[in-house]
N, C-alpha and C positions, 0 to 999 in steps of 0.2 A: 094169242097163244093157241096152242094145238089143244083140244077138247080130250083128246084122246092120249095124252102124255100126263105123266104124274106130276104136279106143282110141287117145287120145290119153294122154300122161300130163308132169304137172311138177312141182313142187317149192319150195320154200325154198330160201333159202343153206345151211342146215346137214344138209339132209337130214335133217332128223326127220321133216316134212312130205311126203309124198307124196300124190296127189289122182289122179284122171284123169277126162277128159270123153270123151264119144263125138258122133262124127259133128263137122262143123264147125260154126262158129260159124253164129249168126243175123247178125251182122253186124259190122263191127272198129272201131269208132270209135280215132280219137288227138284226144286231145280238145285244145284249149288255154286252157282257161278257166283264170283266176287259180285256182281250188280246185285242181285237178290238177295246176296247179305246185308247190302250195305243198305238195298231201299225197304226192307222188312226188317233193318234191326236185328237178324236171327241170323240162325247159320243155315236157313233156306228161305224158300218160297214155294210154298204149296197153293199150285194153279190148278182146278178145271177148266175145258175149257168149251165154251160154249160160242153157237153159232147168235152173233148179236140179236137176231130176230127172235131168239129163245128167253131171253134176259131183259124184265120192263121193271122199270122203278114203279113199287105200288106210292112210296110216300117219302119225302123229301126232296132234298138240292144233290144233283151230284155238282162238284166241280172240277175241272180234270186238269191235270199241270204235266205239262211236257219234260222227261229227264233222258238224261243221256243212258248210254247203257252202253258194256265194252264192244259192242259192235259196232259201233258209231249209229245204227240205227235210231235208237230212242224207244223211249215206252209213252204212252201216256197213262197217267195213273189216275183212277175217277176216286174223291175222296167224297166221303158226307160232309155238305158246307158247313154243317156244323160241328163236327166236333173232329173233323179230317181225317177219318180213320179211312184207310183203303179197302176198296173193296173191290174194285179190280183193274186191270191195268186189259192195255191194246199194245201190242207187238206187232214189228215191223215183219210177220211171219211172212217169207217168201211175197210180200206186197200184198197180203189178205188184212193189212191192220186194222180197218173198219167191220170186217167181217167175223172175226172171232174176238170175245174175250174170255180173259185169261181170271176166272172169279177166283179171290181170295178163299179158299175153303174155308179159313178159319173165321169168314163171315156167315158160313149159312148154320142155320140153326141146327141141320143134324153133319156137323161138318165128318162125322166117322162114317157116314155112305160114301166116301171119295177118298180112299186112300189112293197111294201113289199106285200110276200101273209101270214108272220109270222113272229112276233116279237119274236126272243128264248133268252134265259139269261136274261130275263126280272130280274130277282134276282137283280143283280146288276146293272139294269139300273140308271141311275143319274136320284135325286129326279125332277128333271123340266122339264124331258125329258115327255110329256103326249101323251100317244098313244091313239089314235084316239078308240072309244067305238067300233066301227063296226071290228076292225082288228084285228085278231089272235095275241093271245101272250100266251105264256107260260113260267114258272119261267125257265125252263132250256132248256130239248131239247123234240123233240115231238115224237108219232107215225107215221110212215112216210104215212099211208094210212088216216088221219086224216086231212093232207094238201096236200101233191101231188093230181094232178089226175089222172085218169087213163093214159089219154097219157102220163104223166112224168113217172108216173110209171113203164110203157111199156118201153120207154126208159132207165130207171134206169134198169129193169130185161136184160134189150139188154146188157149192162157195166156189169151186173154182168155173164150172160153168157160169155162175150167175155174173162173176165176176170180171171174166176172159180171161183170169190170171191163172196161167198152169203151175203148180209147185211141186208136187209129186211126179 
C-alpha cells in the first residue's frame, strides 16, 4: 500500500472478512441496471471503485463466482467464504476487469465517505427510487471526462498504460 494515502478499511457481515483500500476512490457509481438489482437484492448497487493494487484483504477467504450480467460480459463477484456477503465485484470495464474493482460501499466501515458522484442506468431505475436534483444521472452510461476528474483520470490513463488496454 502507498504510505502516503489514507487507509480505508471494511468487512463482511461476519467478520471473518477484513480488506482495506488506500486513498479514495477513482469514482462512485450507483448503478441501476436490471443486473445490479437483481445481484444486490436492491434497487441499486453502490460501487467505488478502486485500482486492484489499492485493495488487500487484511483477514479471511475471499471466494469469487462468475455471473452473467445484461452485457453478456460477466462480473465476478468476491464474497467472504464464510458467511458470502459481497464485497466486491470485477467488471468486464473496457477489458480492465483485473485491474479495477468495483467495492461494495455498503462494506466499508465509514461507507457515507462515498456517495455517488453518478447515477448510470437510470432507464431502469425503480419508479420510487428519486435521486436527489443536484446529482448526476444518466439513462445508461457516460463520457468518462464528463464525471471523473482529472486525478481519477490520471489514475485510470496509469491502468491503462500498465495494461496496453486504451478505454477512454
Amino acid at each position: 500500500m502507498n504510505d502516503d494515502l489514507p487507509i480505508h478499511e471494511g468487512g463482511c457481515t461476519c467478520g471473518q472478512l477484513r480488506y482495506q483500500v488506500s486513498g479514495d476512490p477513482m469514482v462512485v457509481h450507483c448503478c441501476h441496471c436490471g443486473g445490479c438489482q437483481q445481484n444486490s437484492g436492491s434497487a441499486f448497487a453502490l460501487n467505488a471503485l478502486y485500482e486492484t493494487d489499492r485493495v488487500h484483504v487484511t483477514s479471511g477467504k475471499v471466494e469469487t463466482f462468475d455471473v452473467p450480467t445484461p452485457s453478456g460480459k460477466g462480473q465476478t463477484i468476491a464474497r467472504c467464504a464464510s458467511c458470502r456477503v459481497a464485497v466486491w465485484s470485477n467488471y468486464n470495464m473496457g477489458g480492465l476487469r483485473e485491474a479495477i474493482r468495483f467495492i461494495r460501499v455498503g462494506t466499508l466501515d465509514a461507507p457515507n465517505r462515498c456517495p455517488p458522484d453518478v447515477h448510470i442506468y437510470t432507464v431502469s431505475k425503480q419508479d420510487w427510487v428519486i435521486i436527489p436534483p443536484k446529482d448526476k444521472q444518466v439513462e445508461k452510461f457516460y463520457r468518462w471526462t464528463d464525471v471523473w476528474t482529472e486525478t481519477s483520470m490520471a489514475r485510470l490513463h496509469v491502468l491503462e498504460k500498465k495494461t496496453g488496454i486504451k478505454i477512454t
